[in-house]
N, C-alpha and C positions, 0 to 999 in steps of 0.2 A: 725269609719273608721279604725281605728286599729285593731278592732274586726276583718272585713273583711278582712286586710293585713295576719292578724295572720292566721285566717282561709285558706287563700289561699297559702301564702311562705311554712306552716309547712306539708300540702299533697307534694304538688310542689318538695321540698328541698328532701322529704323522697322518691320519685318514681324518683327524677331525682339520686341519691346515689346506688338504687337498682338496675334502669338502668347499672351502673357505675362500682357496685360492679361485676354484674352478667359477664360484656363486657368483664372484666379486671382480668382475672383469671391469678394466678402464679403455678396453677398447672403444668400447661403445655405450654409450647414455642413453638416458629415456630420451630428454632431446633430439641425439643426433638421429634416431631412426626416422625413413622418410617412405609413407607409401607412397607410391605411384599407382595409379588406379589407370589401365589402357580399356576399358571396357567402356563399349559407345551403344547408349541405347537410342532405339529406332522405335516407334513407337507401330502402334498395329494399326491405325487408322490412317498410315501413310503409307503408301508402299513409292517403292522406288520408280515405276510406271508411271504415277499420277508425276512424282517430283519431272522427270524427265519432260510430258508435257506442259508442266508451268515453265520448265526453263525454254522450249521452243517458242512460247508465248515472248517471252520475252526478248526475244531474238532480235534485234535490230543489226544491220550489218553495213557498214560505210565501206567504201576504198579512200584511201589516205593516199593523197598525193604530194600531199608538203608540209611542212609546217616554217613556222617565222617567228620571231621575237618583237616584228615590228607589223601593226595591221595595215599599213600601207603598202608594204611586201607584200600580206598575203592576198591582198583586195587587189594588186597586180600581178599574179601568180595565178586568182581566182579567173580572171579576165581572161588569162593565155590556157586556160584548163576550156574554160568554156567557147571560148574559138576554134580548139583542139578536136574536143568531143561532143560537141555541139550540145553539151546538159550544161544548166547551171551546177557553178560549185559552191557549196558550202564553208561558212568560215565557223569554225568551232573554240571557244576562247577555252584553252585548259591551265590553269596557272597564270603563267607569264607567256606562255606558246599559244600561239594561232595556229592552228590546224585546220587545213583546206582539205577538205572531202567531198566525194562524188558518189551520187547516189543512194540507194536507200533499200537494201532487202531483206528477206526474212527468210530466204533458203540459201543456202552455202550452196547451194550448185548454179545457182545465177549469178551471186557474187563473184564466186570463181570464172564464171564466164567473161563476165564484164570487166575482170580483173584482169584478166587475157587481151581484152579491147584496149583497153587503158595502158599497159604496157605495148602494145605493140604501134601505139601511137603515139609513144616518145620518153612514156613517163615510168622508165625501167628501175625506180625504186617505190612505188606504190606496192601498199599492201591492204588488203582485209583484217578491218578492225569490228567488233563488235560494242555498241554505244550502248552504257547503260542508261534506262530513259525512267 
């Protein structure tokens, strides 16, 4: 009778611990689980088309010829731009920086032109910036 006791408690005990063990994990908590959700809805009344012509709309495009920390600088910097390239320059207050720019367009194949004028009349670190307005 014992024989049989032993036989049956010692599987029993060992599958009922493995159960137990396997249920009862400390790796991980309800807590610590974390979705990430990477899925980006677009909605259907908007297609990528239309977005692309609002952002053309909004297109404004400078060339940046300097900037300064002091507006005395730039309003003397503005002076030698506009002697240079015969356009007025703009002074642009961003922060603590004055930023002198020149001209004003809405197609990157002008800017880029004009951008070509402007460096090859002296001012070899200007670049095309786009202003949000």
């Amino acid at each position: 009778m014992i024989k049989k006791f032993i036989y049956f408690i010692f599987p029993a005990a060992a599958i009922f611990s493995v159960l137990f063990y396997s249920c009862s994990s400390d790796v991980y908590d309800e807590d610590d689980i974390i979705v990430v959700r990477d899925t980006v809805t677009i909605s259907r009344d908007t297609t990528i088309s239309e977005y692309r012509e609002t952002e053309k709309l909004r297109l404004l495009l400078v060339v940046q010829v300097g900037a300064f920390r002091e507006r005395t600088h730039a309003e003397n910097f503005a002076s030698t731009v506009k002697d240079k390239l015969l356009r007025d320059a703009d002074i642009r207050k961003s922060g603590d920086i004055y930023i002198v720019t020149v001209g004003s367009f809405t197609e990157t194949g002008k800017a880029e032109d004009f951008l070509y004028t402007v460096k090859s009349k002296g001012f070899d670190k200007a670049f095309i910036k786009n202003v949000k307005y």
